[in-house]
N, C-alpha and C positions, 0 to 999 in steps of 0.2 A: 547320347554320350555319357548317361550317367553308370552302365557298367563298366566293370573293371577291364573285361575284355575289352570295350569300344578305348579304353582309355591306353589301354597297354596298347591295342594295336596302331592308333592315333600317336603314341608316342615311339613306336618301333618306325612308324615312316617317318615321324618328322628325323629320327637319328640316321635313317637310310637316305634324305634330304640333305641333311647335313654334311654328311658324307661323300656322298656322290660331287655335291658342291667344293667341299676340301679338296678333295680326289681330284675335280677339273681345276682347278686352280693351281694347284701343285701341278699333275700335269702341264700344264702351260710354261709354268718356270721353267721344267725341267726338260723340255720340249725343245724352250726356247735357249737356254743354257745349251743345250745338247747341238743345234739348229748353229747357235754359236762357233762354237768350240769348231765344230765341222768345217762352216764356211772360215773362219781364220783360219786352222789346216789346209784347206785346200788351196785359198788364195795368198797362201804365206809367199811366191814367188813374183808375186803381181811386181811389189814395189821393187824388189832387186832387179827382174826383166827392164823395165824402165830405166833405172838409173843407170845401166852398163849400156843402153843404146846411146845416150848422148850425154856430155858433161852439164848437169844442167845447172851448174853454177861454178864460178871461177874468179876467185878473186872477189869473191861478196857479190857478183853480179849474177843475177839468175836468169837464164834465155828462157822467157816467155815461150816462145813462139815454138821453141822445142819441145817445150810443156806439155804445150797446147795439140801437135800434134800426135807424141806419145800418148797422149793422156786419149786420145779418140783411139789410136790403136788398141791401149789397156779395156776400155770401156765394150771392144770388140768381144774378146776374152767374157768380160763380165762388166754387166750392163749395167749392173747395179753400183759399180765401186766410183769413188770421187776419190781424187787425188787433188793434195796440197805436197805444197811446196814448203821448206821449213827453212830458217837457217839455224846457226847452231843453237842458238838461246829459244828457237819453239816461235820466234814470228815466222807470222805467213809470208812468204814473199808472193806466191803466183797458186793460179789455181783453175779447173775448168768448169766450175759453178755459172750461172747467170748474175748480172752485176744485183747488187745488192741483196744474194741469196745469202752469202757467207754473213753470219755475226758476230765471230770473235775475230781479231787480229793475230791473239796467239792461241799457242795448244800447249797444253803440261807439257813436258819431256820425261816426267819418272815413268808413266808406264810404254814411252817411246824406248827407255833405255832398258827398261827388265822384258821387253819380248826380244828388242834387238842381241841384247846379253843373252838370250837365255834363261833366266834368271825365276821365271817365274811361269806355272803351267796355263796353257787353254784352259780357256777364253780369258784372253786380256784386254779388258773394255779402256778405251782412251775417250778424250773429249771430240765434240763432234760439233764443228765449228757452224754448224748451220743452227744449231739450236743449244743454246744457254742451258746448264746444267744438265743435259742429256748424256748418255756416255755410249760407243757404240765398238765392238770388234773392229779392228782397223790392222793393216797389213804396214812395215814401216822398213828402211833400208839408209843406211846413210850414206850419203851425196859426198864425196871427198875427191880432191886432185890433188895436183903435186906437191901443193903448199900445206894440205892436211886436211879433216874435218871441216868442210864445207855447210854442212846441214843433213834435215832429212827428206824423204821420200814419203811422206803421212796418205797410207791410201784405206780412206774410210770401205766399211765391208756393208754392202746392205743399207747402201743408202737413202734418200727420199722416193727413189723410185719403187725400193724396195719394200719401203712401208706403204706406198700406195696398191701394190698388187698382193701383198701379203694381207693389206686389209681388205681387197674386196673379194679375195677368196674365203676370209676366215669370216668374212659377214655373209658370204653365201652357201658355202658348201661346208666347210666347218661346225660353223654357229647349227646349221640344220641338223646336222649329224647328232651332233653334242646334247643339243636338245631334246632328238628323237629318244637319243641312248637313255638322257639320264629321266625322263616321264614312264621308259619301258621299267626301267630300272626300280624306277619308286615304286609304277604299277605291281611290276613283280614282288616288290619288298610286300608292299602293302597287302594283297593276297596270300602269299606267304606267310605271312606276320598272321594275317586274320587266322589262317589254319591253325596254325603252332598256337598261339592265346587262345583259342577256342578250345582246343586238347589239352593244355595246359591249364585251362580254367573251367574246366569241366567239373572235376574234381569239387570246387570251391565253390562254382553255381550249385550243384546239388548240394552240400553243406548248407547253403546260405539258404536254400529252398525248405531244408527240412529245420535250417533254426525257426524260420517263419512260421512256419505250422505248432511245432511244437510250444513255442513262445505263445502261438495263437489260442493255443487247446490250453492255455495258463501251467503246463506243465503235467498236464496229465495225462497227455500220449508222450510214450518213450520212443528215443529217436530211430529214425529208422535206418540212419547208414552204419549203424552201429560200430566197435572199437576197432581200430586201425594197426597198425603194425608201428610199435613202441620203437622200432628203429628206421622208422620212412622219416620223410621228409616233412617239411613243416606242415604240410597241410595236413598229414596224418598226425601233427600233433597236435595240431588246430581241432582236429575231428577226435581224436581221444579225450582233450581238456572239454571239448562240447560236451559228449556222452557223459564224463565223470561230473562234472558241474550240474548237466540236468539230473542225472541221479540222486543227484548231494538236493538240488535243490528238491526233490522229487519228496525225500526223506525227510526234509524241514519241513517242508508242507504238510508232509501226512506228522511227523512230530506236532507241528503245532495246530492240526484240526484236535492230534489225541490232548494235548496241553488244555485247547478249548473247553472240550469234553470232561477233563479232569478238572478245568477252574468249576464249570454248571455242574460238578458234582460235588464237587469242594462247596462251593456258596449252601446246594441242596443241605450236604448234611450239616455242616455249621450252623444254617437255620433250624434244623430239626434239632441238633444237640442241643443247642445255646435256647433253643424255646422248650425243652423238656423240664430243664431244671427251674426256669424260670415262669414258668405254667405249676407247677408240681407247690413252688415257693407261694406265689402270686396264692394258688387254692389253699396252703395251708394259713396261710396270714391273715386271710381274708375270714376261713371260719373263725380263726383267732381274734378278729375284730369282731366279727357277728355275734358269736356265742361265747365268748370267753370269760362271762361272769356267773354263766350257765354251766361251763366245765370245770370237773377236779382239776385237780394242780396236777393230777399225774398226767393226764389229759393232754394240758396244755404242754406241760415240760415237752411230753412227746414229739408233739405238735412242733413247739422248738427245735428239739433236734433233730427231725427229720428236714424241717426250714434250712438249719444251719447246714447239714451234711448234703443239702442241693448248690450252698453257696461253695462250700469244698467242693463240690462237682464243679462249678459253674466256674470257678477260680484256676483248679488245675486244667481243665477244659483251655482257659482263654491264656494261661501261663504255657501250655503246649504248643498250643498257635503260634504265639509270640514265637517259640522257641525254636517251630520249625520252619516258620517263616524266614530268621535272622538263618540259618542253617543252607535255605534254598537261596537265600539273594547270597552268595557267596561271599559275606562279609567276615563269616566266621575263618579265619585260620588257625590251625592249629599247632598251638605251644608245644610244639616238642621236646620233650627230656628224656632222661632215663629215671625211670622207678621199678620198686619192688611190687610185681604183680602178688604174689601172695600176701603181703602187708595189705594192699587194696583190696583181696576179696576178703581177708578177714576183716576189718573193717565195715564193709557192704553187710557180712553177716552180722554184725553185732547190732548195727543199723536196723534188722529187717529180725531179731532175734523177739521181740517183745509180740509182734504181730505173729509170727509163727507159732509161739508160746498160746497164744490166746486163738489161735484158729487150729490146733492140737496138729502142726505139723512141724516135723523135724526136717531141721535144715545143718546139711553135711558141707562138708569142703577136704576136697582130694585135691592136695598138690604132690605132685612128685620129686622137686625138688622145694627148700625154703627160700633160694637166695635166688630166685629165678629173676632176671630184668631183661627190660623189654622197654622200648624207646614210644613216644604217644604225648598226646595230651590227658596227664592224668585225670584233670577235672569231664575231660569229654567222655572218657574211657567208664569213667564213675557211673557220669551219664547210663551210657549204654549197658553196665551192669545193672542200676538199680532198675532201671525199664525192666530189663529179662527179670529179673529175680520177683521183682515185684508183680507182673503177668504170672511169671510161675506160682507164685503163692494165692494169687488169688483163681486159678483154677484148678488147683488141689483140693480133695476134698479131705475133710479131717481125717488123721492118723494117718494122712501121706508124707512125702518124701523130696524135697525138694536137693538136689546136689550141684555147688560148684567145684569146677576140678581146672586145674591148672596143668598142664602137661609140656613138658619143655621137648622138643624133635631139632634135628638138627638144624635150620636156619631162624624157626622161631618158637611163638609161645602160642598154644592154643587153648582159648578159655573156651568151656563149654556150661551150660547150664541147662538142666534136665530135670524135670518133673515125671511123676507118676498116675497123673492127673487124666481125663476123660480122652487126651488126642484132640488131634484136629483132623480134620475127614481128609482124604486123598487131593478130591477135588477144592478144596479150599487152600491150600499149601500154595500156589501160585500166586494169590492174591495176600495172602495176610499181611505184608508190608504194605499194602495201601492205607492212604488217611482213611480214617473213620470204618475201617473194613474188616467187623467181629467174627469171626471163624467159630467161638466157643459163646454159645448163647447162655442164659443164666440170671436172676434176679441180679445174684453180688454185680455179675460183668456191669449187666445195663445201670447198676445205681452209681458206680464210681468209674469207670475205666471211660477214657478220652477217646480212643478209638485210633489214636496217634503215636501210641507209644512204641511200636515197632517203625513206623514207619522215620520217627527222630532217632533210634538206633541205625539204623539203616544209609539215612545220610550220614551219620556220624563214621561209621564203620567205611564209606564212599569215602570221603574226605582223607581217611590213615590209608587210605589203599588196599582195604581188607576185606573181603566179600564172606559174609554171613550165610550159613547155612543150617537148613531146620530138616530134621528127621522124624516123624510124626504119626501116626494110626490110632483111627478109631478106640478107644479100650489100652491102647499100648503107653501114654504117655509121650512128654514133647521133649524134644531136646534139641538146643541152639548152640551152634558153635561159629566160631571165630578166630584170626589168627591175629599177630604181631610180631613187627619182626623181634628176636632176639638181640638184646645188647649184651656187651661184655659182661660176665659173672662178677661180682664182688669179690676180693678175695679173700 
């Protein structure tokens, strides 16, 4: 009983129980109501037949014995009726019961008066003097002579006899009926029932069969009753939200095996950066300790500054980290205003103008308008240009060319920044926004460069909604573009 079928079809019989049960019970009322109404029609002439054969009261006096024999001629007619004798206030005067059978003395007279009136339709149930609180169809006529309203004629309909042969018919032939009917009845429902739930939960056992499996294989077999029709019924949409969930979950999973895979390459190279510099520092300190009174001072200085220029490695190194880590836990949001994109790369270049000077490359800036604005976070935006500008300048080789250009299109502003530098190969262009993932090899790269610096432009550029793009070759030079949107011009 623990499918849904056995449950549904266990609850479809017991409502077809229930019913069939309602069903005979009403029946009966209405049976008997009917049964009623009937016998009062038919024997509505009982009590007037009587009362016009003989005066059966006169003067307050009521002839028994006239009663008595009418009432065995009535009983001819129908076997089942009992006649009382009334006078006008509803006492019994006479009657052809056995002594001590009758219980009340008197009987109501309102609904003696509304069948006599008219007044009121079949079945008119009155009181039934042989049992206390009972009420029974009764046929009624009033008794009157010369002097006026004598009384009534009260002739009960279906009386004692009647409920004795009415009940050993309905305890035998009845009762067996009723009960064969309504066991076929359930039988039926119940077979029935089991077909319809079993077709009807067809559908949802296979579903429920192939959650199991798929659940079972932890997600790694895709389901097999695959997408339903977006306008059926619930269970197809029971069966679409399955499919779409295992997919989704499908996708998290393989996301976070590649997430895995990117932490153990993430820790990999962190260990190798973070122990280059600090291996490089460690060997130069150490001859500095051993030999250092043995060597010139030109010597040492050196010695010095190639020490310190690993701790600058070692510092922007773990200052990158820092920066792209707060970046990925999505604590960073971004201040958005409006600023003067051209004021920011002039700026950037005056910044980046001294290094340029002294590594013999010239650095350009094309805007196309002066007053170009554009909505962001200016300090993140800053960000993201001294990253390019500074990758650009440091794989330029002397008497190159390094350009920012600003180009206003119609919904926004496109910064690009382009070098004339060695390229990046074809095949490496996919990966260069990875952490630690150098495309352009080279003593300068490997001495100073984090291996992160695209990859915190990249989330930064994610964050305004702006997707970055690199155009690149061998021998041809690199160039990186990007968009935002346009604000309102100044006026």
């Amino acid at each position: 009983m623990r499918s849904l079928a056995a449950k549904l079809s266990l609850t479809l019989v017991a409502i077809v129980a229930l019913m069939g049960a309602t069903v005979y019970v009403v029946d009966r009322v209405t049976m008997r109501t009917y049964y009623d109404e009937l016998a009062q029609k038919l024997n509505a002439p009982i009590a007037m037949y009587v009362t016009e054969q003989r005066q059966l009261i006169a003067d307050g006096v009521a002839d028994l014995a006239s009663l008595t024999e009418l009432a065995n001629h009535a009983m001819v007619i129908n076997p089942t009726a009992e006649i009382y004798l009334l006078d006008a206030e509803g006492n019994i005067l006479g009657h052809n019961q056995p002594e001590g059978a009758v219980r009340l003395s008197r009987v109501a007279l309102g609904p003696v008066h509304r069948l006599v009136g008219g007044e009121a339709a079949a079945p008119v149930y009155g009181e039934d003097p042989r049992s206390i609180g009972n009420e029974k169809v009764f046929s009624a006529h009033p008794v009157r002579s010369a002097a006026g309203l004598e009384g009534y004629l009260y002739v009960i309909l279906g009386g004692r006899r009647y409920e004795e042969l009415a009940s050993n018919i309905g305890d035998s032939y009845f009762a067996r009926v009723s009960g064969v009917a309504m066991l076929a009845i359930v039988a039926l429902a119940a077979i029935i029932g089991s077909l319809v739930v079993a077709l009807l939960t067809r559908r949802l056992k296979r579903l429920s069969g192939d959650m199991q499996r798929v659940t079972a294989s932890r997600f790694e077999e895709p389901p097999a009753v695959g997408a339903a029709r977006r306008d059926g019924d619930e269970i197809d949409a029971l069966t679409n939200a399955f499919v779409d969930m295992s997919a989704q979950i499908r996708r998290q999973i393989e996301q976070l095996r590649e997430n895995d895979r990117l932490r153990r390459e993430l820790v990999t190279n962190i260990s190798h950066d973070l122990r280059t510099p600090l291996s490089a520092m460690q060997g130069y300190l150490e001859t500095l300790l051993i030999k250092g009174d043995a060597m010139s001072p030109e010597d040492r200085n050196r010695f010095l500054v190639i020490a310190r220029n690993h701790t600058l490695r070692l510092g922007t190194l773990i200052g990158d980290l820092f920066e792209l880590s707060k970046l990925d836990s999505a604590s960073v949001v971004p201040n958005v205003e409006r600023f003067s994109l051209p004021e920011l790369v002039q700026d950037i270049a005056q910044g980046f103008e001294i290094e340029s000077e002294r590594k013999d490359i010239t650095l350009d800036i094309e805007v196309s308008h002066s007053t170009v604005f554009t909505l962001g976070d200016i300090g993140l935006i800053q960000r993201v240009l001294e990253n390019l500008v500074r990758n650009a300048i440091r794989f330029t080789p002397a008497g190159g060319q390094v350009t920012i250009s600003v180009a206003e299109r119609p919904d926004a502003v496109a910064v690009a920044v382009a070098d004339d530098g060695p390229g990046i190969p074809e095949k490496d262009l996919p990966r260069i926004f990875d952490r630690f993932y150098r495309a352009r090899d080279g003593e300068e790269a490997r001495s100073d460069s984090s291996g992160i610096g695209l990859a915190i432009v990249k989330r930064i550029l994610d964050l305004h909604d702006s997707r970055i793009s690199v155009e690149s070759a061998t021998g041809s030079g690199t160039r990186f573009e990007f968009e935002l949107p346009l604000a309102q011009q100044a006026a």
